[in-house]
Each structure stands twice: as C-alpha cells, then as structure tokens.
PyMOL Python script that loads the backbone (N, CA, C, O; Angstrom):
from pymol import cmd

cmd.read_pdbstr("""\
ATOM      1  N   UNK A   1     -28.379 -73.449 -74.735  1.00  0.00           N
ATOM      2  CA  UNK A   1     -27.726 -72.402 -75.496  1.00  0.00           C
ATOM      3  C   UNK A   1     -28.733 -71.743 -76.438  1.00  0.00           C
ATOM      4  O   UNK A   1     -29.760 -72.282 -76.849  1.00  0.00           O
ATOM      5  N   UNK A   2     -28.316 -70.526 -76.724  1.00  0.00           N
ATOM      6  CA  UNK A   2     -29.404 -69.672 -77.776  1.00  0.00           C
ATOM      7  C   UNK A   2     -29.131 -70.072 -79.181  1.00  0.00           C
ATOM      8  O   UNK A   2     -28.218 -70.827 -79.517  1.00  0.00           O
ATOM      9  N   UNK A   3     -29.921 -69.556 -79.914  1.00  0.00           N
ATOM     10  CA  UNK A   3     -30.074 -70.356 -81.247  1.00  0.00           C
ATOM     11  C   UNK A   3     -29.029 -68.993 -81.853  1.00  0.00           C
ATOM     12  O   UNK A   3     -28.881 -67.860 -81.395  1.00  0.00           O
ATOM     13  N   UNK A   4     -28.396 -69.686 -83.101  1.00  0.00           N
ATOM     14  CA  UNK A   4     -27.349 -68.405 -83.542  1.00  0.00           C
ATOM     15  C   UNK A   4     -28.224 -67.897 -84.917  1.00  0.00           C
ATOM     16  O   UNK A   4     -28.632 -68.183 -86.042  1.00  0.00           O
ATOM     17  N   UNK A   5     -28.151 -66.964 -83.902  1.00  0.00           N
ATOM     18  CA  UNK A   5     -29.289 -65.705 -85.125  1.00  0.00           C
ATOM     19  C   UNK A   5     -28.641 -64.281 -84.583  1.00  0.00           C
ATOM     20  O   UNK A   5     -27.753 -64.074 -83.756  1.00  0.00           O
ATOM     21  N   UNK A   6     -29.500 -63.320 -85.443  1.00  0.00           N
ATOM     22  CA  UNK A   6     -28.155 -61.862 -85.448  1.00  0.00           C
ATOM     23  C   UNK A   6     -29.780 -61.151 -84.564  1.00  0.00           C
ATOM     24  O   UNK A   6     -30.931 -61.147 -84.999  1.00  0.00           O
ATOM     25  N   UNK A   7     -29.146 -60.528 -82.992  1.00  0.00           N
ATOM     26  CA  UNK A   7     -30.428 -59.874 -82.598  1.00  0.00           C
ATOM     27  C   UNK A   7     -31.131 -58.932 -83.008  1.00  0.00           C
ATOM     28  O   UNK A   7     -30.749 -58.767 -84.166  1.00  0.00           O
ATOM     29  N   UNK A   8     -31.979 -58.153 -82.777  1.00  0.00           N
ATOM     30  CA  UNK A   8     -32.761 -57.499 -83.212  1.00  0.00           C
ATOM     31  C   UNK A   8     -32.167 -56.223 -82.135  1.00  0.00           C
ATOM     32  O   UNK A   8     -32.019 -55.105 -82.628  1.00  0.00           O
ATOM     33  N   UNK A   9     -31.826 -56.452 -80.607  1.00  0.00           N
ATOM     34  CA  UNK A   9     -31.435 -55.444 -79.979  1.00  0.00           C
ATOM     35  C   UNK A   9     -29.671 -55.508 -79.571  1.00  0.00           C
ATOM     36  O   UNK A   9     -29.229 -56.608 -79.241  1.00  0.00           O
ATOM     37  N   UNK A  10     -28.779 -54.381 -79.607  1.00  0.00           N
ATOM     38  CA  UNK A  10     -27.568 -54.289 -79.440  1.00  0.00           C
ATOM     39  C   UNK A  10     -26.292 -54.659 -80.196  1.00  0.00           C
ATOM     40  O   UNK A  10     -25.144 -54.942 -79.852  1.00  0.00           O
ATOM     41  N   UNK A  11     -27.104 -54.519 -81.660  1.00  0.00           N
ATOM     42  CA  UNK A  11     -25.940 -54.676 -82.730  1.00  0.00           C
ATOM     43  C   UNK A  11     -25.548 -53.266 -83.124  1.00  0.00           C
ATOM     44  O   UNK A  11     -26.124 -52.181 -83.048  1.00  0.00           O
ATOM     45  N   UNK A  12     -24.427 -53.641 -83.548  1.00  0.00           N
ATOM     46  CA  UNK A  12     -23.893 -52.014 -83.978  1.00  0.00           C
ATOM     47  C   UNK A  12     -23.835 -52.121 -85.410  1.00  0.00           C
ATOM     48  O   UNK A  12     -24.160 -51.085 -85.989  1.00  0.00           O
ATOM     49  N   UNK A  13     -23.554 -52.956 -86.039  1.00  0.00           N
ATOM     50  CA  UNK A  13     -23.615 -53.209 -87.634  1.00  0.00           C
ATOM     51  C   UNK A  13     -25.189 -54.112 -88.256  1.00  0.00           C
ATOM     52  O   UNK A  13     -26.350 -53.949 -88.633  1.00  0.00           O
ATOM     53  N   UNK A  14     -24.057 -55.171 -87.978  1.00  0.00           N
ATOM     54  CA  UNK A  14     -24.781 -56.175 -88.915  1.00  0.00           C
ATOM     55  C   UNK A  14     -25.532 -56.898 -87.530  1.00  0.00           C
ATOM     56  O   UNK A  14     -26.735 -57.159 -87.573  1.00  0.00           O
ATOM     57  N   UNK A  15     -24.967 -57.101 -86.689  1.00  0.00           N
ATOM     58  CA  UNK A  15     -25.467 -57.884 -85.473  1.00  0.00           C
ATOM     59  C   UNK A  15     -25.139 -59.632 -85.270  1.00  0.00           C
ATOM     60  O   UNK A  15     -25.694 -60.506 -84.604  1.00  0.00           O
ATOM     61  N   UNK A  16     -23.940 -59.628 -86.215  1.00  0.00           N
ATOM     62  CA  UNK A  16     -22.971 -61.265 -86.066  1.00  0.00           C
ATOM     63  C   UNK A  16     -22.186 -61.052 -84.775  1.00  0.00           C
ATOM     64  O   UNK A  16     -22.122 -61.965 -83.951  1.00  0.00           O
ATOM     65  N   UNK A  17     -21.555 -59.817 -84.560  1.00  0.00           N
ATOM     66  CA  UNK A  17     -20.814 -60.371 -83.348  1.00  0.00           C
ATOM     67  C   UNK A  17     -21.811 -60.667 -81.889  1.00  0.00           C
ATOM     68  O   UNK A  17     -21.584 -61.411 -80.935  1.00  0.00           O
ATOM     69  N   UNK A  18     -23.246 -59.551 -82.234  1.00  0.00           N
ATOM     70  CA  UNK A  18     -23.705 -59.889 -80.681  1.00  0.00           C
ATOM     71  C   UNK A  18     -24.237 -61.112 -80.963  1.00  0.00           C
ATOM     72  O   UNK A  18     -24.125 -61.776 -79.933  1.00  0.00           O
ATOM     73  N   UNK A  19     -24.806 -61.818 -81.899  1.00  0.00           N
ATOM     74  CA  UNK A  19     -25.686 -63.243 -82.194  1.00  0.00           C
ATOM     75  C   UNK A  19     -24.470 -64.087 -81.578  1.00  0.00           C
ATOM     76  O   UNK A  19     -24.689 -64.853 -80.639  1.00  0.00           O
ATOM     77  N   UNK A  20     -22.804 -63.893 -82.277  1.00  0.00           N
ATOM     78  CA  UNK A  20     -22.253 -64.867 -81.778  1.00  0.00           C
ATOM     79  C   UNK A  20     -21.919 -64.892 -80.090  1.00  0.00           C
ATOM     80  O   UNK A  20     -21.796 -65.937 -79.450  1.00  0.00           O
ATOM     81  N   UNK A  21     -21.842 -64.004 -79.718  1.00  0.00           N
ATOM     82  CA  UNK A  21     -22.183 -63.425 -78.263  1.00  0.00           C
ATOM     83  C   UNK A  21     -23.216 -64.482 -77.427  1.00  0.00           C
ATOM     84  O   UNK A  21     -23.025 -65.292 -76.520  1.00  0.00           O
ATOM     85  N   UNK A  22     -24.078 -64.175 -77.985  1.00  0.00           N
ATOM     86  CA  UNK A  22     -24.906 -64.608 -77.525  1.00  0.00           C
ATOM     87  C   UNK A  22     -25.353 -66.244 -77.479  1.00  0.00           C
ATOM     88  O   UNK A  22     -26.211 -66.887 -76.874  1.00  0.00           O
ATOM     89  N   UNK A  23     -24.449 -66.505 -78.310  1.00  0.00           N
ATOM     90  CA  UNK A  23     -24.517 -67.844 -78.708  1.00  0.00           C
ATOM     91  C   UNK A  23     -23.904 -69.006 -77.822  1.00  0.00           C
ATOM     92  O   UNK A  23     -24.224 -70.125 -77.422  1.00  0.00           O
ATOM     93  N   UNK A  24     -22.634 -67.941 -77.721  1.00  0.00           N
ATOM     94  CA  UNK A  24     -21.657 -68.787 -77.069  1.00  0.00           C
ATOM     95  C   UNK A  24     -21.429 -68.292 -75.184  1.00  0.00           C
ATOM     96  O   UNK A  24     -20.467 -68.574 -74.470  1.00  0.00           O
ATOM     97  N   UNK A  25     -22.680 -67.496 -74.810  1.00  0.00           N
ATOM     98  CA  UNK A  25     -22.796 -66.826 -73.541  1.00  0.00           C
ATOM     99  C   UNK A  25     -21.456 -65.847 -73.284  1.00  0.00           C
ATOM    100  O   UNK A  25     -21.016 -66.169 -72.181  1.00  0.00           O
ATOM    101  N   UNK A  26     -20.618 -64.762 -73.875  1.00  0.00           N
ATOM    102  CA  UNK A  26     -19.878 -64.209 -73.859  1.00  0.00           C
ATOM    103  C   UNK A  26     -20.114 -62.657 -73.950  1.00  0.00           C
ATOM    104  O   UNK A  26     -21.075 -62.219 -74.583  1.00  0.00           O
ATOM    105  N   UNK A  27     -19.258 -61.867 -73.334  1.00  0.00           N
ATOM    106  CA  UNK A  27     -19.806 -60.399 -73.709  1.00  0.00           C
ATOM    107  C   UNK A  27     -19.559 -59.892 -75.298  1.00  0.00           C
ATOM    108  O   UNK A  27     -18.625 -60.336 -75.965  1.00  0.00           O
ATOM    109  N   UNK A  28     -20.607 -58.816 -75.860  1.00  0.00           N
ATOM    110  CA  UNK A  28     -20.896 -58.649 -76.467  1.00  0.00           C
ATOM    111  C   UNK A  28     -19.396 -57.830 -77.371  1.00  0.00           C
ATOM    112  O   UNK A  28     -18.870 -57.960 -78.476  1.00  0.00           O
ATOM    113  N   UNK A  29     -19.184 -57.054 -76.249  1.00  0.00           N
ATOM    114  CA  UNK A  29     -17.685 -56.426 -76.353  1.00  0.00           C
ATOM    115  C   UNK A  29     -16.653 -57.162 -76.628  1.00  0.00           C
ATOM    116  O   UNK A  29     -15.847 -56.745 -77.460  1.00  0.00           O
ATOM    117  N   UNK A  30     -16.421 -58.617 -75.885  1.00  0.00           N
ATOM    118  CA  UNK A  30     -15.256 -59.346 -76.003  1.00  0.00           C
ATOM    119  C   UNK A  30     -15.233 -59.544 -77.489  1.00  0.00           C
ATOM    120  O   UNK A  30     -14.159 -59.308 -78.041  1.00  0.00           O
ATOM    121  N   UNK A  31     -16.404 -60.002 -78.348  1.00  0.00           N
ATOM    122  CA  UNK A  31     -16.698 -60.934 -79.312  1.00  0.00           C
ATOM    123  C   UNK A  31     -15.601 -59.585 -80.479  1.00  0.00           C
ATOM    124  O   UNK A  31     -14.603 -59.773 -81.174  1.00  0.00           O
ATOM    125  N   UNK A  32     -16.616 -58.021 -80.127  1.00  0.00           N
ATOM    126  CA  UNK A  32     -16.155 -56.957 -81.144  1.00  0.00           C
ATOM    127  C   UNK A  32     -14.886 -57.406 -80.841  1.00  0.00           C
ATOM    128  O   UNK A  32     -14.583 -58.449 -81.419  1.00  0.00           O
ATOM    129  N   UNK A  33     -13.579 -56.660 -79.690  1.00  0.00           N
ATOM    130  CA  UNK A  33     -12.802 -56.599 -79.737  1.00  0.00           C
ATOM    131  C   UNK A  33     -12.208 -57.546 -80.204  1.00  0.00           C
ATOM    132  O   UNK A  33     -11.266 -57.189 -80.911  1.00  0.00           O
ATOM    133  N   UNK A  34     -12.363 -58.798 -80.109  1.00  0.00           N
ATOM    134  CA  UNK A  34     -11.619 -59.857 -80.626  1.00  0.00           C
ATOM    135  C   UNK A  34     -11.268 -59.909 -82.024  1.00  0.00           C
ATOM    136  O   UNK A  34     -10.150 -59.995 -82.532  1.00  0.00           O
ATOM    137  N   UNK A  35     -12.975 -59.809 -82.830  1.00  0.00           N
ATOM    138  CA  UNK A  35     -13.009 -59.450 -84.203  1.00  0.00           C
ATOM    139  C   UNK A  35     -11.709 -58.819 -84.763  1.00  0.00           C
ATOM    140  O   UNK A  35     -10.690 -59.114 -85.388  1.00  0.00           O
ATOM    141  N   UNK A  36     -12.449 -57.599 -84.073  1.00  0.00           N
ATOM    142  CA  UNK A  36     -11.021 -56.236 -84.549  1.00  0.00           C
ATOM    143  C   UNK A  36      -9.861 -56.287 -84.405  1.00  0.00           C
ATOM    144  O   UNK A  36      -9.058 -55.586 -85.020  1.00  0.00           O
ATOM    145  N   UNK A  37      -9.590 -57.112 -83.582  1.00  0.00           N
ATOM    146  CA  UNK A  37      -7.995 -57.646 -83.520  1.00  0.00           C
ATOM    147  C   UNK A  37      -7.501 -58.067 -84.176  1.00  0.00           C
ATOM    148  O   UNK A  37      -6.493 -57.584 -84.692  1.00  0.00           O
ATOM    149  N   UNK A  38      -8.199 -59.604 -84.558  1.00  0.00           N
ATOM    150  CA  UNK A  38      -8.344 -60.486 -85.780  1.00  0.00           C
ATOM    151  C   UNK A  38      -8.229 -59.643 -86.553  1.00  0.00           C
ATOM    152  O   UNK A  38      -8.882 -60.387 -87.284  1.00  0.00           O
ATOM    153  N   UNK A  39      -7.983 -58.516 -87.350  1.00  0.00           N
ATOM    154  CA  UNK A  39      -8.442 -57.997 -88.607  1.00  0.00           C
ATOM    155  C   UNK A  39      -7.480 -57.375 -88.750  1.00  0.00           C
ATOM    156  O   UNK A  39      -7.418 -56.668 -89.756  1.00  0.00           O
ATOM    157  N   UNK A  40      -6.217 -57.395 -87.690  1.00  0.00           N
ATOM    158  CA  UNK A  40      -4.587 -57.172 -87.648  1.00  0.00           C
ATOM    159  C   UNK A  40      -3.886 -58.147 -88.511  1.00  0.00           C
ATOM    160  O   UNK A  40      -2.841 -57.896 -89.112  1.00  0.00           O
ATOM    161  N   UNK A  41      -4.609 -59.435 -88.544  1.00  0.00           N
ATOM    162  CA  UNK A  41      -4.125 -60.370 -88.866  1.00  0.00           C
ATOM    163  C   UNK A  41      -3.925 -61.190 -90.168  1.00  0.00           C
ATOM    164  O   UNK A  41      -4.825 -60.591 -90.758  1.00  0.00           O
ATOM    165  N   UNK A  42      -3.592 -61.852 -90.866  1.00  0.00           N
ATOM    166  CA  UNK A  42      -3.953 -62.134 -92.223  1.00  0.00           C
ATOM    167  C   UNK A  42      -4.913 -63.449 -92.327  1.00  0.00           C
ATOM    168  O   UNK A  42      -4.893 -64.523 -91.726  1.00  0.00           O
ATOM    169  N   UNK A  43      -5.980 -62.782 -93.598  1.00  0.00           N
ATOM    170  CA  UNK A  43      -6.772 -63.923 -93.102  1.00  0.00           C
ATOM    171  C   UNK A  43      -8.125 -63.415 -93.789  1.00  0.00           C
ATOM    172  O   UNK A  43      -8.214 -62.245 -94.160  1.00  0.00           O
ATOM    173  N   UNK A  44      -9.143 -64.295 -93.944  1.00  0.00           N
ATOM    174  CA  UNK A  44     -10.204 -63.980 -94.374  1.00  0.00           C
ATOM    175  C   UNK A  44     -11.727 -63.121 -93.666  1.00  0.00           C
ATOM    176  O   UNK A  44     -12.860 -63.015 -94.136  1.00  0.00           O
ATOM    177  N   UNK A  45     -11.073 -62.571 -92.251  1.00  0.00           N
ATOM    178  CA  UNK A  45     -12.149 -62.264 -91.595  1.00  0.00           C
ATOM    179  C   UNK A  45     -13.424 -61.605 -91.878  1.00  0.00           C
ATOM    180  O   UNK A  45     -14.549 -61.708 -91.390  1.00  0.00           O
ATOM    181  N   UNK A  46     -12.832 -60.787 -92.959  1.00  0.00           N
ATOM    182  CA  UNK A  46     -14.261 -59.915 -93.545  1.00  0.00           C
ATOM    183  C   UNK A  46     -15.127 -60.980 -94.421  1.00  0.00           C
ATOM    184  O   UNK A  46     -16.318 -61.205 -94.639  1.00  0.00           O
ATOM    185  N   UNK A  47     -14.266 -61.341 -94.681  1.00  0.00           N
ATOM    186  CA  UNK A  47     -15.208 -61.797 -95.917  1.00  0.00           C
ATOM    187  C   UNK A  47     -16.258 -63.255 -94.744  1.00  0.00           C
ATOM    188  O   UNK A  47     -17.431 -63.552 -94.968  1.00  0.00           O
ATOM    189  N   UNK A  48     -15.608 -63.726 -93.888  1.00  0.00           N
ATOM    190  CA  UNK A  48     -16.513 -64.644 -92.830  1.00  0.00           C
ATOM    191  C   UNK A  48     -17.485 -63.981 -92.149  1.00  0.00           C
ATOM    192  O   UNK A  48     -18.484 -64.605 -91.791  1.00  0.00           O
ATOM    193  N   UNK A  49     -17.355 -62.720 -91.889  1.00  0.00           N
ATOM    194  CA  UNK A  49     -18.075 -61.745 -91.417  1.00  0.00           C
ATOM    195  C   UNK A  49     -19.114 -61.326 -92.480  1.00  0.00           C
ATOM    196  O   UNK A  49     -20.250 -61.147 -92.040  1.00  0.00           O
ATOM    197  N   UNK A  50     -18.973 -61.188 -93.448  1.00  0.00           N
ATOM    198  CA  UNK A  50     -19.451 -60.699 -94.164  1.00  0.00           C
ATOM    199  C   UNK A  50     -20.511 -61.649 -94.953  1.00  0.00           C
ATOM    200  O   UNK A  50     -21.421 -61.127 -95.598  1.00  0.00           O
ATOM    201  N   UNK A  51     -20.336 -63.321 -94.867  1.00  0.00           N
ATOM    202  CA  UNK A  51     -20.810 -64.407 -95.031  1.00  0.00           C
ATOM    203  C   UNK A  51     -22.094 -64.458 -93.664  1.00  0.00           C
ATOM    204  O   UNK A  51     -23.317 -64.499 -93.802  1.00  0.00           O
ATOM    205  N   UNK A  52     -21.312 -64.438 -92.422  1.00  0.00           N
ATOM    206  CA  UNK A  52     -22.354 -64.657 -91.751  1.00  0.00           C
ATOM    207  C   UNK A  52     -23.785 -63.932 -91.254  1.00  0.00           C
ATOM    208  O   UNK A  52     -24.775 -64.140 -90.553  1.00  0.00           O
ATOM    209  N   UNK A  53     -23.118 -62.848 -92.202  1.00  0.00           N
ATOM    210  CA  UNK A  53     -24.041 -61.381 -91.881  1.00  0.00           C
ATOM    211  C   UNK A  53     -25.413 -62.114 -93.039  1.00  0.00           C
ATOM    212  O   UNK A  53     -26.581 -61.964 -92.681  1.00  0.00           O
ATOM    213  N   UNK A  54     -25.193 -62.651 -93.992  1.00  0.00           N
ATOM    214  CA  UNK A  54     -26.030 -63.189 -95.295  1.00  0.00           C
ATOM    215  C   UNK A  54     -26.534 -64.398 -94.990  1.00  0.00           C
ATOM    216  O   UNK A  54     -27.593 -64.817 -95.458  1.00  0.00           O
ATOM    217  N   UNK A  55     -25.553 -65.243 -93.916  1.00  0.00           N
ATOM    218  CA  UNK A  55     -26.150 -66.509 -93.740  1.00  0.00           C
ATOM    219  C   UNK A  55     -27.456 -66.468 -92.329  1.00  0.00           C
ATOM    220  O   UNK A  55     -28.604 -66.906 -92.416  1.00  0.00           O
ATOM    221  N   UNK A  56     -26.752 -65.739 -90.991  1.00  0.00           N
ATOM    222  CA  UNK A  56     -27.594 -65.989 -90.274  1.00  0.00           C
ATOM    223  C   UNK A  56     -29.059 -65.193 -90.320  1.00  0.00           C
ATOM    224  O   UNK A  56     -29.102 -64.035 -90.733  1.00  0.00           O
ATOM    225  N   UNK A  57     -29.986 -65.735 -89.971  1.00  0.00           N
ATOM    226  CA  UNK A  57     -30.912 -65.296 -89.899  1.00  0.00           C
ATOM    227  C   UNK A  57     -31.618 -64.016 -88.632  1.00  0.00           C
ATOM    228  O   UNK A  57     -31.794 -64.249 -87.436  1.00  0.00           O
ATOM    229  N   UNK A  58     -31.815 -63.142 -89.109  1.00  0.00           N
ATOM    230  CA  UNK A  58     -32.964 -62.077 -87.414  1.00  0.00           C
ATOM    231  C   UNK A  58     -33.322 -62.933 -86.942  1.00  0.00           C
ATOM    232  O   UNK A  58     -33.657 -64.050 -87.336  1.00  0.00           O
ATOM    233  N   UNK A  59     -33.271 -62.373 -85.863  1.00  0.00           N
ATOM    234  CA  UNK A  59     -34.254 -63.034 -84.509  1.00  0.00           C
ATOM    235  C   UNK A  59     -35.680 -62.681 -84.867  1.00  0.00           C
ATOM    236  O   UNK A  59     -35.960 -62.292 -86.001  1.00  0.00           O
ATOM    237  N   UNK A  60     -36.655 -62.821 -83.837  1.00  0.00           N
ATOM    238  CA  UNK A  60     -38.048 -62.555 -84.560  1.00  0.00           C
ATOM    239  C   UNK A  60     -38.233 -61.791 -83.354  1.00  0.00           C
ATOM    240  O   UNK A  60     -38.037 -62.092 -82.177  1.00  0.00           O
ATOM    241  N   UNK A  61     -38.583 -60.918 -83.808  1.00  0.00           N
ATOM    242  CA  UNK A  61     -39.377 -59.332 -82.822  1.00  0.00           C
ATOM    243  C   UNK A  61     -39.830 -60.113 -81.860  1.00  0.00           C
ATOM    244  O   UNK A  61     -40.449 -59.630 -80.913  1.00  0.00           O
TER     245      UNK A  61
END
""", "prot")
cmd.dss("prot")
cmd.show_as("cartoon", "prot")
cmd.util.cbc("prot")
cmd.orient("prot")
C-alpha cells in the first residue's frame, strides 16, 4: 500500500481526498463524492478534513 501523504499531482484542493485515494487503492472521484455526501450529514467532516489537510504530509517531487 502507498504511504498516506497528500499528492503533488491531481488534487483539486488540498489533496486529502486523492492521498486517501490513493492510500486505500480507490478512485480519486469515489473518495470526492463520498466526502461531499458526507457533508449532507451531521458531523464533523470539515473540520477532519481540514485536520488532515495540516496533518498529512506532500509527497516529495
């Protein structure tokens, strides 16, 4: 499995959903849409999102 880091290519923001994507071998799309769904819901998602954007680390060029 890949190491969970935020890529350097095919993020649209922050690059947590493609790292987790990538992490867990899943499309990059599933991970967004899922997110965004989640965010129908009640619950802390931004702010986990918003944690992991600070916690994980870039990939290295």
């Amino acid at each position: 499995m890949a190491a969970l880091e935020r890529p350097r290519q095919g993020r649209m923001i922050a690059g947590v959903c493609a790292g987790l994507a990538q992490r867990f071998g899943v499309s990059r799309g599933v991970v967004r849409v899922a997110f965004v769904l989640s965010c129908a819901l009640p619950g802390p998602q931004i702010l986990v999102y918003l944690a992991l954007w600070i916690l994980l680390p870039n990939a290295d060029a």
